[in-house]
Residue, then its C-alpha position, 0 to 999 in steps of 0.5 A: x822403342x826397344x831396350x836393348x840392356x840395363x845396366x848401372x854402368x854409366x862408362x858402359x852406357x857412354x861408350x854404346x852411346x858413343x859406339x851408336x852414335x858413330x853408326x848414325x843410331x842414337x840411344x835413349x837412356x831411360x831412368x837416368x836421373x832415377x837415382x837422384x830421386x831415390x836412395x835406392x840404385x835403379x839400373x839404367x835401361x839403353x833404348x832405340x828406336x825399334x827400327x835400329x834395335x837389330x843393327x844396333x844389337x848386331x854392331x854391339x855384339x861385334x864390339x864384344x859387348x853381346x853379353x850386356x843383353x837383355x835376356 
């Protein structure tokens, strides 16, 4: 697997969940129900598959959304 980005923006994870999808990559939201456990806020970490992590960073990027990135 290959985190593309963290983020504690559900709509944002939504919408590359969405974006994805419609490309045949399905995403794995890591640590989603992270902070119902603690009382501090764990950012979210977006997964794929490591065969799909090029397509889907190269489709995120023409979507605009590059900059969400994991550095």
């Amino acid at each position: 697997m290959t985190e593309l980005f963290r983020t504690h923006d559900v709509v944002l994870i939504s919408y590359v969940r969405s974006l994805l999808s419609s490309e045949g990559i399905d995403i794995i939201g890591l640590d989603e129900n992270m902070n119902n456990v603690r009382l501090v806020m764990t950012p979210q970490r977006v997964m794929v598959d490591d065969t799909h992590a090029d397509r889907a960073r190269r489709l995120l990027k023409e979507a605009g959304l590059g900059h969400v990135f994991k550095s």
